[in-house]
VEXDREN-2710 file (C-alpha; in Angstrom, 1 decimal):
% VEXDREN-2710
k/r/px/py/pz
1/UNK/-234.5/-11.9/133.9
2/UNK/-231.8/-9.7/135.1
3/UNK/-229.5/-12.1/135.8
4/UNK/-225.0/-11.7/135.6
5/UNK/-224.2/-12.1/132.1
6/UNK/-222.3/-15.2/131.8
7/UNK/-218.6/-14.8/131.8
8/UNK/-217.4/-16.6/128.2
9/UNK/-213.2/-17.4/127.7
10/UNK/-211.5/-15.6/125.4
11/UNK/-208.5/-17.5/125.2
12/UNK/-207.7/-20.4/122.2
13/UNK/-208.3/-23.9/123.2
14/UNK/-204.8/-24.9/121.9
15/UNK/-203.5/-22.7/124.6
16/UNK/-206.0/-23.6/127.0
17/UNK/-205.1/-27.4/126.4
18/UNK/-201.2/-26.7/127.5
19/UNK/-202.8/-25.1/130.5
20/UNK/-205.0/-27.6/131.5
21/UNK/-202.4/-30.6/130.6
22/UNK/-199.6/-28.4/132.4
23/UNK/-202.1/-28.4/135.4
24/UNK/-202.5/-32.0/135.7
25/UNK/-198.7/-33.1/135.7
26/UNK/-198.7/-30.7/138.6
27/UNK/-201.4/-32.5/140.4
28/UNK/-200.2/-35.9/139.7
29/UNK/-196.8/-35.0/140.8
30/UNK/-198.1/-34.0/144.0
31/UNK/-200.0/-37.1/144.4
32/UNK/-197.0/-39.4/143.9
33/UNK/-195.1/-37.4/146.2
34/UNK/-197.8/-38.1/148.9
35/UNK/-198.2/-41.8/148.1
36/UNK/-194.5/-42.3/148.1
37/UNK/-194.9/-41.2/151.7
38/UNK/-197.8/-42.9/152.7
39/UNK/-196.2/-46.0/151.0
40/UNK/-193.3/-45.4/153.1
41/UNK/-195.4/-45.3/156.4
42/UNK/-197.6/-48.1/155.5
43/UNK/-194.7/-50.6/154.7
44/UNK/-193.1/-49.5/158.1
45/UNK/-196.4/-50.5/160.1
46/UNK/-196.7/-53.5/158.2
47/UNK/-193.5/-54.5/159.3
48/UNK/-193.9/-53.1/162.7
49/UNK/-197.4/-54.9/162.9
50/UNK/-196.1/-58.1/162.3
51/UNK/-192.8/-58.4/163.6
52/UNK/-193.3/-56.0/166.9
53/UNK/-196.8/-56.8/167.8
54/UNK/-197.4/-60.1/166.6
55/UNK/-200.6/-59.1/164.1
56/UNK/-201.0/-61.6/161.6
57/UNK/-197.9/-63.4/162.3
58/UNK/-199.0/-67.1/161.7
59/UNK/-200.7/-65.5/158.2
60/UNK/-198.1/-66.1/155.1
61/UNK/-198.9/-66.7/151.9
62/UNK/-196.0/-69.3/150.1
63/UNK/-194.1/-69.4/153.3
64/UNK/-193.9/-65.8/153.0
65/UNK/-195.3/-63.2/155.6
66/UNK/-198.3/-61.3/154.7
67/UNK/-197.2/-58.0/154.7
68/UNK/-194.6/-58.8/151.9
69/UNK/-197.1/-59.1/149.5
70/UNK/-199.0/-56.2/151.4
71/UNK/-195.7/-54.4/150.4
72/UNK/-195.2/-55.6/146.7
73/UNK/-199.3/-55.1/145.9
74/UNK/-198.8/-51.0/147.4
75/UNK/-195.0/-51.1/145.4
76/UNK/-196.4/-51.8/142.2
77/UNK/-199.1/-48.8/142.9
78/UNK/-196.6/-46.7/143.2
79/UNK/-194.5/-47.8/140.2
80/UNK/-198.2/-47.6/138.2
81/UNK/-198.3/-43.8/139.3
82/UNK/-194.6/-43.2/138.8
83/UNK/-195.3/-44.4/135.2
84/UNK/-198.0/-42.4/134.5
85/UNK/-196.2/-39.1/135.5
86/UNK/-193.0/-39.3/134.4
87/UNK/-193.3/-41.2/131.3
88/UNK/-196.6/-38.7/130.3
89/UNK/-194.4/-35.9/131.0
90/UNK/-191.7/-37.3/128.7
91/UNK/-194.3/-37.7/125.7
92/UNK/-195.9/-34.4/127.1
93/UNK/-193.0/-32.2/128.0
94/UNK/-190.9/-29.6/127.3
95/UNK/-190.2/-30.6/123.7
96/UNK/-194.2/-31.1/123.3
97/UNK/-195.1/-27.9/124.8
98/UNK/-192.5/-26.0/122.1
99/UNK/-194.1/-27.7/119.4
100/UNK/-197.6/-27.3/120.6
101/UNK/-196.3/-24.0/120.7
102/UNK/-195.0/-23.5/117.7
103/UNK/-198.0/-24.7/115.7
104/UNK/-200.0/-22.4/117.9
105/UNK/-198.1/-19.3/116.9
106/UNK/-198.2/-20.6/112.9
107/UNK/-201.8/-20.8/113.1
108/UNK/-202.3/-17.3/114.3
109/UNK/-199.5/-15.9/112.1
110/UNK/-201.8/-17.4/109.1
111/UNK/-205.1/-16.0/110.4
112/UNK/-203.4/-12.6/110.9
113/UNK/-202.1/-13.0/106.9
114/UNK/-206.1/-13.7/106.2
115/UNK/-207.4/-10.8/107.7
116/UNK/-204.6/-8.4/106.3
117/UNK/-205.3/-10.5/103.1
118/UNK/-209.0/-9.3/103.5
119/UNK/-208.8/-5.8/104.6
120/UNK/-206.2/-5.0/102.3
121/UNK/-208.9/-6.3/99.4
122/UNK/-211.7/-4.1/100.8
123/UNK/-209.8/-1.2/100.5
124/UNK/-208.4/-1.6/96.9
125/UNK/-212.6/-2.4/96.2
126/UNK/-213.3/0.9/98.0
127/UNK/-210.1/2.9/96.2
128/UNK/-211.5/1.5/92.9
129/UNK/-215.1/2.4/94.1
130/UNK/-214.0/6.2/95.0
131/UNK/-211.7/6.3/91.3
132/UNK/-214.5/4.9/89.4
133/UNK/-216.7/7.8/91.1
134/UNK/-214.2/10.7/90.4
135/UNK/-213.5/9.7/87.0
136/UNK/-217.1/9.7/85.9
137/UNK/-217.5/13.2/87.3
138/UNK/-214.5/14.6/85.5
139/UNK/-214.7/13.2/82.2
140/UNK/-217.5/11.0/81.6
141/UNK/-221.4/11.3/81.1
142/UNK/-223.6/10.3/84.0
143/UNK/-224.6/6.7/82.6
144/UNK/-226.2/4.6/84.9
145/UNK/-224.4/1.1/85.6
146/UNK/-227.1/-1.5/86.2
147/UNK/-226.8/-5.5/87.7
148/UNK/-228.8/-7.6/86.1
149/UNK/-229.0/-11.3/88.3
150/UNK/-231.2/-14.0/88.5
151/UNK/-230.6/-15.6/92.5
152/UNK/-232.6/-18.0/94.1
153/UNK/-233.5/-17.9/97.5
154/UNK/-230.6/-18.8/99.2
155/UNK/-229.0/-16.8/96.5
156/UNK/-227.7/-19.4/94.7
157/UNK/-226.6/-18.3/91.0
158/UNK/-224.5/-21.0/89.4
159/UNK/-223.0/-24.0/89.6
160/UNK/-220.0/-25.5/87.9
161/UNK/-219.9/-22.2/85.8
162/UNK/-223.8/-23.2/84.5
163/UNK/-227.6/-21.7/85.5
164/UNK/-229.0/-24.1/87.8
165/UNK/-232.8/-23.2/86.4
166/UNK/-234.4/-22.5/83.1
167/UNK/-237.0/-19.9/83.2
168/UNK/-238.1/-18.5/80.0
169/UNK/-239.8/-15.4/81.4
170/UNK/-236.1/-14.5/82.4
171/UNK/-234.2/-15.3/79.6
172/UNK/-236.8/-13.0/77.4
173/UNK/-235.9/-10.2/79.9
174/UNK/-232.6/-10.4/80.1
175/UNK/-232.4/-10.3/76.1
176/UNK/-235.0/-7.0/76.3
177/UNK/-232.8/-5.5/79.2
178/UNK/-229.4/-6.2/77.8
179/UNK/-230.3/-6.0/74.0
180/UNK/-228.2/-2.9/72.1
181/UNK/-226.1/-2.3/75.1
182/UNK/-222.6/-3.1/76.3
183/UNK/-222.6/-6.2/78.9
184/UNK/-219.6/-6.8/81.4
185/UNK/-218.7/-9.7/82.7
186/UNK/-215.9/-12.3/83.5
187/UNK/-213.9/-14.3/81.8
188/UNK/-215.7/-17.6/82.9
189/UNK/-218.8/-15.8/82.4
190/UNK/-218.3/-15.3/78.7
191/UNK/-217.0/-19.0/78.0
192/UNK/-220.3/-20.1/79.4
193/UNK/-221.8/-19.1/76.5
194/UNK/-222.1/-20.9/73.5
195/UNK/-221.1/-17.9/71.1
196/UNK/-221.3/-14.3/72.0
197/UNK/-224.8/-12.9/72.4
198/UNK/-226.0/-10.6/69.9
199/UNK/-226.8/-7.3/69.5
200/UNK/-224.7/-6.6/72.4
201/UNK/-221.3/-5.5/72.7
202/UNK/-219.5/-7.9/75.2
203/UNK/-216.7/-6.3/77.5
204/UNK/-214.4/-9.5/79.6
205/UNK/-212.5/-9.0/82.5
206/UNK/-209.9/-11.7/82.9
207/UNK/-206.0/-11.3/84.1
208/UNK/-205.1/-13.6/81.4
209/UNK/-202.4/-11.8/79.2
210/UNK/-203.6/-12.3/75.2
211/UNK/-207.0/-14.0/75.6
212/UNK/-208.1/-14.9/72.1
213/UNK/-212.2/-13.7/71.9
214/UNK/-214.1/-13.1/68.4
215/UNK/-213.9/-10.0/66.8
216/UNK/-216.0/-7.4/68.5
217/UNK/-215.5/-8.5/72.0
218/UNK/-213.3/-6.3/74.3
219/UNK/-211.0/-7.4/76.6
220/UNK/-210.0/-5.4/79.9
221/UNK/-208.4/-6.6/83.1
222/UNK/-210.2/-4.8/85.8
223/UNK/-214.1/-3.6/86.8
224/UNK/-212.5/0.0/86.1
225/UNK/-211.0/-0.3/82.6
226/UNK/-214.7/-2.4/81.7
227/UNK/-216.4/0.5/82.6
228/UNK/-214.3/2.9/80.8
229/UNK/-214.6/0.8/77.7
230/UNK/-218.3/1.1/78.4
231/UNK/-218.9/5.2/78.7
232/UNK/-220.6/5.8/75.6
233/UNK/-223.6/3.6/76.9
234/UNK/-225.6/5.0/79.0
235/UNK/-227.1/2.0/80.3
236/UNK/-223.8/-0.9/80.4
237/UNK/-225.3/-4.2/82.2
238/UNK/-222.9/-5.8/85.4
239/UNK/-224.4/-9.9/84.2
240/UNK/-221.3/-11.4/86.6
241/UNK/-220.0/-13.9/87.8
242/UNK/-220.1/-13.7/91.8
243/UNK/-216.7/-11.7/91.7
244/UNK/-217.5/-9.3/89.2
245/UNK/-221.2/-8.6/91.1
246/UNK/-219.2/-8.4/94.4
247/UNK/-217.4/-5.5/93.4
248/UNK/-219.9/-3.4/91.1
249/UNK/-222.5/-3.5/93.9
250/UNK/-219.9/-0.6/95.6
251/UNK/-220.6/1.8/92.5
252/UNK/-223.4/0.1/90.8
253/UNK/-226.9/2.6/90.5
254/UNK/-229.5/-0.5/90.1
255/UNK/-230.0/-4.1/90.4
256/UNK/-232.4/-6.1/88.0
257/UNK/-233.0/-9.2/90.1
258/UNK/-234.7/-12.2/89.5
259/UNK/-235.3/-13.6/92.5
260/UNK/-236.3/-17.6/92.4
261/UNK/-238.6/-18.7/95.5
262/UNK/-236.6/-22.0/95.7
263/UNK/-233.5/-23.4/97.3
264/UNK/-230.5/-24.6/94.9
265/UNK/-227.4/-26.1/96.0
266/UNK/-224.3/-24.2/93.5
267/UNK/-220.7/-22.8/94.4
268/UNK/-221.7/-19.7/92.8
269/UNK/-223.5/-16.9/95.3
270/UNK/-225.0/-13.3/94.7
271/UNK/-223.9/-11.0/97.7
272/UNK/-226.7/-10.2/99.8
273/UNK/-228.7/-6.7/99.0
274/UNK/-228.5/-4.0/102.0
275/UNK/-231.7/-2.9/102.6
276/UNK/-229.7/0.3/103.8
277/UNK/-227.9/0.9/100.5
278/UNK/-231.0/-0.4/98.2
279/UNK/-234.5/0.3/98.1
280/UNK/-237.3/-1.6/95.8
281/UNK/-238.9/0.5/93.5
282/UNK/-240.8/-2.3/91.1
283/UNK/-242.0/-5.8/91.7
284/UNK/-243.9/-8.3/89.4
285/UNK/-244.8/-12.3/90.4
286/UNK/-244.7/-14.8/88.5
287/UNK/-245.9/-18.3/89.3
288/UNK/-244.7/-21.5/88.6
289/UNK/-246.6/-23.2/85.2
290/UNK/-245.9/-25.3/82.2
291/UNK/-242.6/-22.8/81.1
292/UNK/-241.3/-22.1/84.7
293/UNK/-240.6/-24.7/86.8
294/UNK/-240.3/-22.0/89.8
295/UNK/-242.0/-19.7/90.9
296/UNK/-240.4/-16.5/90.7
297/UNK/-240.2/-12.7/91.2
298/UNK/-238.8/-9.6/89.1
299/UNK/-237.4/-7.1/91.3
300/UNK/-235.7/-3.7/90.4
301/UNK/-233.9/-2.2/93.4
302/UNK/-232.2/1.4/93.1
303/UNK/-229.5/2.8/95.0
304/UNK/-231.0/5.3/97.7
END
């Protein structure tokens, strides 16, 4: 039960596999250094055997004495385990260990440019996070910015830019939620849908310089400008995709979740809900029937 905690390597396998294969030339180079030796003393007794004290002297083998082929069978052992060393350390050897080397260092050189890549994302989300914050306090009115998702189980939302499930409970909310208010969302988003939605006023976030949309729909290019284009609603509606979701759930003050009690396979995710950040403050169940091929849950969670 109280047992030593089991020691685990830290270092990278590429690096370990140079060690390891620099470890074994080592050994086998010490090993043909003994059996040169050995072969040396043998062939002496053989001939000593033979010649000195008569052993095996009427033995041969062609007309040939014994110990010649004794000699040649031990000779081409050696010649086997010269082989193996020096020609392995040829494929294996200096120049291998530079590029095994090399390749080693370019691997880590592209992980390190990940994780910069990453942390340097996280804190333009949490400098956007911290503006959007001051900037409602200074100069607009305390509206509440709500996500509204439906997410299976596994929190599956979408797949090939398309719902994966048709639940009519869910549609009818999202139309009663959203209905007379502004809805943000991303450029694919919006081109999912048919035509825009009405009754709402339809705000798209894309980096795409003089993106044609109908009349009425505003175009922004970041989470921040949408929400400024959205300050005289009280009530603007986050409705994705999985980009967009990410980053409003750092300033967001409620999620409206429909959670689906199924598994879906999709390349589309929802983030997963911190039980720290959020708290549920309404639930309602609906079971699967002739309209829902799912059973399903409506969840409201507020920020705590």
């Amino acid at each position: 039960m109280f047992g030593k905690k089991k020691n685990i390597p830290q270092i990278d396998p590429e690096q370990l596999e140079l060690i390891q294969n620099a470890q074994k030339r080592i050994k086998q180079k010490k090993r043909l250094y003994i059996h040169f030796v050995v072969f040396l003393i043998a062939s002496l007794f053989f001939i000593l055997a033979n010649l000195t004290l008569g052993i095996g002297e009427n033995v041969k083998l062609f007309d040939i004495d014994w110990f010649v082929f004794a000699i040649l069978a031990w000779l081409s052992l050696l010649v086997y385990h010269l082989f193996n060393v020096f020609i392995t350390h040829k494929f294996m050897g200096a120049e291998w260990e530079k590029n095994q080397l090399d390749t080693l260092v370019t691997k880590q050189q592209q992980r390190i440019d990940k994780l910069a890549a990453k942390f340097a994302k996280e804190e333009t989300l949490i400098a956007q996070s911290k503006a959007f914050k001051d900037s409602k306090k200074v100069s607009q009115p305390q509206n509440s910015l709500t996500i509204i998702v439906a997410a299976a189980e596994n929190d599956a939302i979408g797949k090939d830019n398309k719902l994966i499930w048709h639940l009519s409970d869910d549609l009818k909310r999202f139309k009663n939620l959203t209905n007379g208010h502004h809805i943000i969302m991303g450029r694919k988003t919006f081109e999912s849908f048919p035509k825009p939605l009405p009754n709402r006023t339809h705000v798209v976030i894309t980096r795409q310089e003089n993106y044609e949309v109908p009349e009425g729909v505003i175009v922004v290019n970041s989470l921040a400008d949408a929400i400024d284009a959205s300050k005289s609603d009280m009530q603007p509606y986050i409705i994705g995709g999985g980009e967009i979701y990410k980053q409003a759930l750092l300033i967001a003050n409620k999620i409206e979740l429909t959670r689906v009690h199924h598994n879906f396979e999709a390349d589309t995710f929802f983030p997963k809900i911190d039980s720290a950040i959020w708290s549920t403050s309404q639930t309602s169940f609906h079971d699967k029937d002739e309209k829902h091929k799912y059973p399903f849950s409506f969840i409201t969670y507020e920020r705590l």
